[in-house]
Residue frames relative to the residue before (quaternion, step in Angstrom):
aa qw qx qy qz dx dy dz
X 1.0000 0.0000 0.0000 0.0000 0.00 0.00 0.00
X 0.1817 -0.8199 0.5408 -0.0484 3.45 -1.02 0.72
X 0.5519 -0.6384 0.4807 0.2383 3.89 -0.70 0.75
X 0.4291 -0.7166 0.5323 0.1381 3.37 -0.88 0.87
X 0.2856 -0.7132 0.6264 0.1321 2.83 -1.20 1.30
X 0.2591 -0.8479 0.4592 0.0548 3.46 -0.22 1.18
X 0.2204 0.8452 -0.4868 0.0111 3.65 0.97 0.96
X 0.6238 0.4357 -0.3618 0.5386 4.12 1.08 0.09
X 0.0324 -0.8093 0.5861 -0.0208 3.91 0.84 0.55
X 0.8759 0.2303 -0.1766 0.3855 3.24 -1.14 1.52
X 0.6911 0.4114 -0.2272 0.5492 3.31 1.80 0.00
X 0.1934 -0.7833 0.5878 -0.0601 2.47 -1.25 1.49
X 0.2349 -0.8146 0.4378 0.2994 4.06 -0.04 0.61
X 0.5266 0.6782 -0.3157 0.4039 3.37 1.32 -0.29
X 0.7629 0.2170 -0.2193 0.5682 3.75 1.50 0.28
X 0.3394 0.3754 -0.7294 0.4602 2.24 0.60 2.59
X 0.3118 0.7459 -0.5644 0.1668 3.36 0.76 0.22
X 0.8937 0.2202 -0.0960 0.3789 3.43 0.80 -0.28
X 0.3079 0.8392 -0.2623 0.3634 2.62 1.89 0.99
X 0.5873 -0.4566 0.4735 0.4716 3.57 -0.92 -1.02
X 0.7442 0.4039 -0.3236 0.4224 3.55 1.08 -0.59
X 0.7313 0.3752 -0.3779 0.4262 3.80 0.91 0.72
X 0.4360 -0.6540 0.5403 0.3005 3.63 -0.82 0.51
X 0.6228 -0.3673 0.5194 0.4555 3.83 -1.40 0.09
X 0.5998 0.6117 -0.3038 0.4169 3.79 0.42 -0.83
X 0.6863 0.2421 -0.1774 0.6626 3.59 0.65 -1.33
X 0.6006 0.5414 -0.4598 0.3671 3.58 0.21 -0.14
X 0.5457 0.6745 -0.0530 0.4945 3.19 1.26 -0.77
X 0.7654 0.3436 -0.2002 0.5060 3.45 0.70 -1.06
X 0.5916 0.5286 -0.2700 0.5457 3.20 1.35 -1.69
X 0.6472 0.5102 -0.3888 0.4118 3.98 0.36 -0.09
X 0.6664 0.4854 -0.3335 0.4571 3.25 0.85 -0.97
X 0.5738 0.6392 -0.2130 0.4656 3.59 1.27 -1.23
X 0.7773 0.4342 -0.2334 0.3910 3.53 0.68 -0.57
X 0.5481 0.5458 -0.2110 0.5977 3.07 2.12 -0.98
X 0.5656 0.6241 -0.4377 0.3146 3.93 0.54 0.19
X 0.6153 -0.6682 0.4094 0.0861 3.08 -0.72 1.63
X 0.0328 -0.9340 0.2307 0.2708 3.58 -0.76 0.31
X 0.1371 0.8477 -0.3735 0.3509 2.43 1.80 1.54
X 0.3827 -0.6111 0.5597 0.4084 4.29 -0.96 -0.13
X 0.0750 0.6181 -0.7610 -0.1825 2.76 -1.95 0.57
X 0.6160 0.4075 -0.5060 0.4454 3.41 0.32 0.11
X 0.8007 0.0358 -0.3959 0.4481 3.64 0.05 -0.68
X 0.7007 -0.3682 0.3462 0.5036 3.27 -1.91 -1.07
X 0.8447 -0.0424 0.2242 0.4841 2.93 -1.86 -0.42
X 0.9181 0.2722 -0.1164 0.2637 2.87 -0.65 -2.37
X 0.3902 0.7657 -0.3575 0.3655 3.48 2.24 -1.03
X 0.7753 0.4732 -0.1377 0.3950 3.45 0.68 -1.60
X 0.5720 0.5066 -0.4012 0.5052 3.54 1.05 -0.77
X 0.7518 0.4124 -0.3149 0.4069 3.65 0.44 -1.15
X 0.4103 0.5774 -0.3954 0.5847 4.04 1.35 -0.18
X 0.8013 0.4270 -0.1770 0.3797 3.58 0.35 -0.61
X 0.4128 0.7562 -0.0085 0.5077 3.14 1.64 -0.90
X 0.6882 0.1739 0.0636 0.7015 3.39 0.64 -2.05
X 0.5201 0.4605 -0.5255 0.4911 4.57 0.45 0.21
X 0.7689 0.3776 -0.2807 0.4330 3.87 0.99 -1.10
X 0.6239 0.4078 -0.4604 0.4821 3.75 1.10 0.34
X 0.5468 0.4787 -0.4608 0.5093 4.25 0.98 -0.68
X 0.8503 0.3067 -0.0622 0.4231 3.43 -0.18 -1.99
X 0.0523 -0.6741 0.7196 0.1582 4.12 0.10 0.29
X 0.1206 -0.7885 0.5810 0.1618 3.26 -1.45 0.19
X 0.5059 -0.5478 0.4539 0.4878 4.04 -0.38 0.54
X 0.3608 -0.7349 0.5478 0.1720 3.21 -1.78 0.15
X 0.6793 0.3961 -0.4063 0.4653 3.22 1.01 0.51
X 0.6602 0.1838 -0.5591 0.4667 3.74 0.56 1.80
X 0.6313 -0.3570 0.3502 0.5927 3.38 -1.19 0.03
X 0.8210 -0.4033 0.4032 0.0248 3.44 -2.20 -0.13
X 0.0624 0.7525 -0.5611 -0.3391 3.50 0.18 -0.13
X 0.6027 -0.6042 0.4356 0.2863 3.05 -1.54 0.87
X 0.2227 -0.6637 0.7088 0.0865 4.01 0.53 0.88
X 0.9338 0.0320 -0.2224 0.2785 3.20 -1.19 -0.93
X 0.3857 0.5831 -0.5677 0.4347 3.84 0.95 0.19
X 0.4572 0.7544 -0.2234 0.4146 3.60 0.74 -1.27
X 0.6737 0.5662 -0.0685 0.4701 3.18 0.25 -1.91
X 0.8179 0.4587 0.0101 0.3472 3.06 0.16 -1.85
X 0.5167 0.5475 -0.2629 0.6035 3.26 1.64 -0.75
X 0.7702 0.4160 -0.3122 0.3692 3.57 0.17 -1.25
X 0.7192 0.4851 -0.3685 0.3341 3.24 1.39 -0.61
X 0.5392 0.5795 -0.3703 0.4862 3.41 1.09 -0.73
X 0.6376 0.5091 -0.3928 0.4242 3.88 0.51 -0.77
X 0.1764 -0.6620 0.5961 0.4187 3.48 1.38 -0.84
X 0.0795 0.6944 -0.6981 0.1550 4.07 0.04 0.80
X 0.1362 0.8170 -0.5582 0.0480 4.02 -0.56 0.69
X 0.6882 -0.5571 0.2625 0.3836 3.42 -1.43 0.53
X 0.4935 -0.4982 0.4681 0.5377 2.86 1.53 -1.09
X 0.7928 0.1526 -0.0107 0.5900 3.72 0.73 -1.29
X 0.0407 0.8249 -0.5610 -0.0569 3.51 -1.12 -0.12
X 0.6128 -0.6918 0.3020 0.2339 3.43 -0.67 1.66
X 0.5574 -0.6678 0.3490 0.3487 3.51 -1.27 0.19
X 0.6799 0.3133 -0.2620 0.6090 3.47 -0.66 1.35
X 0.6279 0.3820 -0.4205 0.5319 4.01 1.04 0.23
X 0.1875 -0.7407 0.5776 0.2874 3.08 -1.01 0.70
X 0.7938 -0.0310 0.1626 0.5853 3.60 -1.19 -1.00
X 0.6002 -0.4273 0.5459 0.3989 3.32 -1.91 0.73
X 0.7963 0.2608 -0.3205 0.4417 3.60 -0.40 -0.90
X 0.5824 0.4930 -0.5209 0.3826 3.78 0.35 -0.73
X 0.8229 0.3896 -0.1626 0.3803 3.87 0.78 -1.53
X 0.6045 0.3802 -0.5031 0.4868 3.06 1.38 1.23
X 0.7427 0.3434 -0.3910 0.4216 3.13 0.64 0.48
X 0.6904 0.3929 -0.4436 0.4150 2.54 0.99 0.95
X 0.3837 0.5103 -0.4239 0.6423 3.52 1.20 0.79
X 0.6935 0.3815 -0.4082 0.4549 3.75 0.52 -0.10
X 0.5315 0.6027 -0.3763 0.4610 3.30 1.39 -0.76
X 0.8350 0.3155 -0.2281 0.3889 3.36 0.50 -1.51
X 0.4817 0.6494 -0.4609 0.3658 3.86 1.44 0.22
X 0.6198 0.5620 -0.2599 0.4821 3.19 1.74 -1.26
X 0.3899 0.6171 -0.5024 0.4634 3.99 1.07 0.09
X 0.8632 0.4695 -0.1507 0.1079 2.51 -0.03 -2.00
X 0.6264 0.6422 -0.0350 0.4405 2.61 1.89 -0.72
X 0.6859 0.3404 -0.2730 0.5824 2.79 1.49 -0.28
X 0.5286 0.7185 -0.2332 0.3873 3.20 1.20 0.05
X 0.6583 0.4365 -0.1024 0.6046 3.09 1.44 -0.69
X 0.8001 0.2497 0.0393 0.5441 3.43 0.62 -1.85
X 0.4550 -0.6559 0.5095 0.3212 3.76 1.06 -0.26
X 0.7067 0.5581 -0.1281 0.4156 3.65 1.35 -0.37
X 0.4590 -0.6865 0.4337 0.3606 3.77 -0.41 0.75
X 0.5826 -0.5777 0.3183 0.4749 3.85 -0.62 0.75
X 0.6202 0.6096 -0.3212 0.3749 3.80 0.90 -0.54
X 0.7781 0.3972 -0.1704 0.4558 3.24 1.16 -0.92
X 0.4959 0.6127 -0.3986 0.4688 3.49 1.42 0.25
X 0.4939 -0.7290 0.3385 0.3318 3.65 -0.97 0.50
X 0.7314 -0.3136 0.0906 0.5988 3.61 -0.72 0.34
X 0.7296 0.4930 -0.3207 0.3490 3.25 0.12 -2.03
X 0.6513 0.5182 -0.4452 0.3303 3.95 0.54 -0.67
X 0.5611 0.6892 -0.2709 0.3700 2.84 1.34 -1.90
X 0.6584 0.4692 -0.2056 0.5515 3.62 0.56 -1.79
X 0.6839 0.4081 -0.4629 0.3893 4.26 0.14 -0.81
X 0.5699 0.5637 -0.3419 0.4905 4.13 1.16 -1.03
X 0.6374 0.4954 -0.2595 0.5301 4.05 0.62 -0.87
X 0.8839 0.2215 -0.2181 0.3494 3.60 0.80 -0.36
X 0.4698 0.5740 -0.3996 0.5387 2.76 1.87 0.59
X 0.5623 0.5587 -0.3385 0.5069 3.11 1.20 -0.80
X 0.7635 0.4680 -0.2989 0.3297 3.70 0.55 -0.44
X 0.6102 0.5088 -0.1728 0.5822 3.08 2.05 -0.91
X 0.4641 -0.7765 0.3430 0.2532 3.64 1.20 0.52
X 0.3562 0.6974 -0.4440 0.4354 3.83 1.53 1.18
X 0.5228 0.5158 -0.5608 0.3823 3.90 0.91 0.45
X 0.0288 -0.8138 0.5791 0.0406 3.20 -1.05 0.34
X 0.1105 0.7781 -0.5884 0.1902 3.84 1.28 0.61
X 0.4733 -0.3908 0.6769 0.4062 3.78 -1.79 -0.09
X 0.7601 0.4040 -0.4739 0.1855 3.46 0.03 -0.74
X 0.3439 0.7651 -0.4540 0.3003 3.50 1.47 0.02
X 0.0108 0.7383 -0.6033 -0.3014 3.52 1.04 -1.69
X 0.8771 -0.0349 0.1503 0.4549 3.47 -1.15 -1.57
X 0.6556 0.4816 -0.3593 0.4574 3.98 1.34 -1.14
X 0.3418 -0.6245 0.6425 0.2834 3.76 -0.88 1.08
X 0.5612 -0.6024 0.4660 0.3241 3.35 -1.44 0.51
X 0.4271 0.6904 -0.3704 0.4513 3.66 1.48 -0.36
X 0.7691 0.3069 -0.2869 0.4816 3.33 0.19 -1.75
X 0.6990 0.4006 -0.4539 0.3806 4.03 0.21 -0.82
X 0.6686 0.4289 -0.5120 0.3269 3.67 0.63 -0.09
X 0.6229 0.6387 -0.2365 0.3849 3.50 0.86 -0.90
X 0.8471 0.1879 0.0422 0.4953 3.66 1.17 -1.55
X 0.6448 0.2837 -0.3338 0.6263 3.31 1.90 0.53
X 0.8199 0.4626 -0.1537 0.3002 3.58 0.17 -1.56
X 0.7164 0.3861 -0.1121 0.5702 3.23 1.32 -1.10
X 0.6646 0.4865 -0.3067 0.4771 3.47 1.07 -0.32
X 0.5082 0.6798 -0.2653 0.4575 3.41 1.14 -1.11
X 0.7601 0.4872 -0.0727 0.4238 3.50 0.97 -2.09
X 0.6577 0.5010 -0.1986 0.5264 3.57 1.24 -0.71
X 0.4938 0.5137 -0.4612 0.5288 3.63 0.87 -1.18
X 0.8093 0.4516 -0.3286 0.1818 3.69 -0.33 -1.84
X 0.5410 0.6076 -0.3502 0.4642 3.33 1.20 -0.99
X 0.9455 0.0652 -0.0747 0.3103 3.31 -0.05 -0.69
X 0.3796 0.3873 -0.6263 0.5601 3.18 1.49 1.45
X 0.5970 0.4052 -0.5285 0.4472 4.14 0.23 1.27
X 0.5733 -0.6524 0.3554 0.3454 3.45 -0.90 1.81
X 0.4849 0.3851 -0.5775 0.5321 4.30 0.50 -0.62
X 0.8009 0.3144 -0.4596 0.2203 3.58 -0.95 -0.41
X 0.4767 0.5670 -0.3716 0.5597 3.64 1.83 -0.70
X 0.6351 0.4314 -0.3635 0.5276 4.07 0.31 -0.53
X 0.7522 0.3614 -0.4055 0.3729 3.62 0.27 -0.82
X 0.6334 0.4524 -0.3073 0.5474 4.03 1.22 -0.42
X 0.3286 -0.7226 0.4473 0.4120 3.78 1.06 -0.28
X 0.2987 0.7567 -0.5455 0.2016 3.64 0.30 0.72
X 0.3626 -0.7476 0.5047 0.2343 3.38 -1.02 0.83
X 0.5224 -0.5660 0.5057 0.3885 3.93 0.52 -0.19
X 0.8346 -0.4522 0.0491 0.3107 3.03 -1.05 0.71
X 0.2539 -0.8579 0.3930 0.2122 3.55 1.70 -0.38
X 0.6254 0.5848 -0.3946 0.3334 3.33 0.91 1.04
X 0.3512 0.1000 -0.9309 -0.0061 1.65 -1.71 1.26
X 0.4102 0.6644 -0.5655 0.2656 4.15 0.44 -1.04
X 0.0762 -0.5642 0.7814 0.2553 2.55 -0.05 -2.37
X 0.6218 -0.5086 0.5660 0.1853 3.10 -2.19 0.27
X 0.0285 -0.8088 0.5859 0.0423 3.77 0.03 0.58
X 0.6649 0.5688 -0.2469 0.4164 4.12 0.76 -1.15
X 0.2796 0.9061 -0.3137 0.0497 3.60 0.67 0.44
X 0.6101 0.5263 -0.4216 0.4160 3.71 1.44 0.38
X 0.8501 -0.2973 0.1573 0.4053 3.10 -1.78 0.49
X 0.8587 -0.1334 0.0295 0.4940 3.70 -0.68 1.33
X 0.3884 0.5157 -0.6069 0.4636 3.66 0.46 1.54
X 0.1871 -0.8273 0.5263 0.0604 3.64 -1.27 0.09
X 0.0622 -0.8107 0.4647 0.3507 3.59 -0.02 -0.60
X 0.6858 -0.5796 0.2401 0.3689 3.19 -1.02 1.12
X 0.7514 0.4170 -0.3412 0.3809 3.64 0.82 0.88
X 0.6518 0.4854 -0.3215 0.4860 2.47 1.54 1.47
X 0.6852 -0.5819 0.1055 0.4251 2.89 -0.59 1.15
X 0.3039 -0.7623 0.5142 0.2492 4.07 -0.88 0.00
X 0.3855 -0.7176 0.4984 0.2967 3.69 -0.08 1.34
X 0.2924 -0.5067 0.7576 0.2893 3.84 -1.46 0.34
X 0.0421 -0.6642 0.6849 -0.2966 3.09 -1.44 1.75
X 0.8292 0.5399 0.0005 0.1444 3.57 -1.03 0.12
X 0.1752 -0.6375 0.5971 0.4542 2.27 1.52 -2.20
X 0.5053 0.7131 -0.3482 0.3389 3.71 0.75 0.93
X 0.3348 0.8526 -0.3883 0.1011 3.04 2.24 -0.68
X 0.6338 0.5761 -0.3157 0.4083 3.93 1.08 -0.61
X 0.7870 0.1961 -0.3315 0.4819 3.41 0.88 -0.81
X 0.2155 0.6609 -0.5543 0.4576 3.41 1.04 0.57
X 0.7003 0.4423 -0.3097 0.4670 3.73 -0.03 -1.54
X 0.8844 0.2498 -0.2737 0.2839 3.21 -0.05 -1.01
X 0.4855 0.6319 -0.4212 0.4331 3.30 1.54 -0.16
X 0.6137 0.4907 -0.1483 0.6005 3.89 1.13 -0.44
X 0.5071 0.4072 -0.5036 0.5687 3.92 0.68 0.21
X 0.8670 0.1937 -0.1666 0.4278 3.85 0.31 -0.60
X 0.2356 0.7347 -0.5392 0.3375 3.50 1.24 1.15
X 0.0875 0.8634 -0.4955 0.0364 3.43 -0.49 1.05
């Protein structure tokens, strides 16, 4: 866990919910999103613990708000069957090619450390996640998916998407959500529109704050 850097002070994106800058639609979605459990249904138990596990070595998260639920997230998109649309040579399905990268992390892991990838401590956990990324696993349980492509075009992508389709992670970057109807009209280099958040720069962190109580 890790301390927030707190560079949109006072903003919160969650009060536009009843603004002008969201439709019933995005209201809607952002509800359903908040209402997600952080429990698995798509994978198992132990599937989900290690999904969680590998969200707290990609995505640290500060410790002084709750969590996004990364691998609930995850787990949602898979059960919806949510896909890319395409899928690379040698990956299978989203759900098939996680579980089977977890299968073949849990090798590796024991292979090395005698220990299932969950039960190892961070730093191991975190050394397997960057081999895996740097394309140095080599288990059978891999088969045909390199450990490269599933980190890059399943695991790490999968993990990154969730984080920041969840409004805390839109507040911590000052995004406003989709802004529709309006929309976004202010679009060159460092302009904004007054419903969006204002970055603390400068030495401004105050009028930051108050510029961001009346973001709407």
């Amino acid at each position: 866990m890790h301390e927030r850097s707190d560079r949109y002070p006072g903003y919160d994106v969650l009060a536009k919910r009843s603004g002008p800058s969201w439709n019933d639609k995005t209201r809607e979605v952002i509800r359903r999103r908040l209402a997600i459990v952080p429990e698995p249904r798509f994978f198992t138990a132990d599937e989900y613990k290690a999904v969680v596990a590998i969200a707290d070595r990609i995505v640290p998260q500060p410790c002084d708000r709750p969590p996004v639920p990364i691998a609930a997230l995850v787990d949602r998109k898979l059960i919806d069957q949510v896909m890319d649309g395409y899928r690379r040579s040698g990956m299978p399905r989203d759900g098939e090619a996680w579980r089977h990268g977890l299968r073949a992390l849990n090798a590796e892991a024991t292979a090395a450390y005698g220990k299932r990838f969950t039960e190892l401590p961070e730093p191991l956990q975190a050394k397997l996640l960057h081999a895996a990324q740097s394309g140095e696993l080599n288990s059978g349980e891999w088969g045909e998916m390199r450990c490269e492509v599933f980190f890059k075009h399943r695991l790490g992508r999968d993990i990154v998407l969730a984080y920041y389709a969840h409004p805390t992670a839109w507040s911590e970057v000052g995004w406003g959500g989709p802004a529709s109807p309006r929309g976004y009209v202010r679009l060159d280099m460092d302009e904004r529109d007054p419903w969006e958040a204002a970055e603390a720069k400068d030495g401004n962190e105050a009028a930051a704050r108050r510029s961001n109580r009346h973001v709407r």
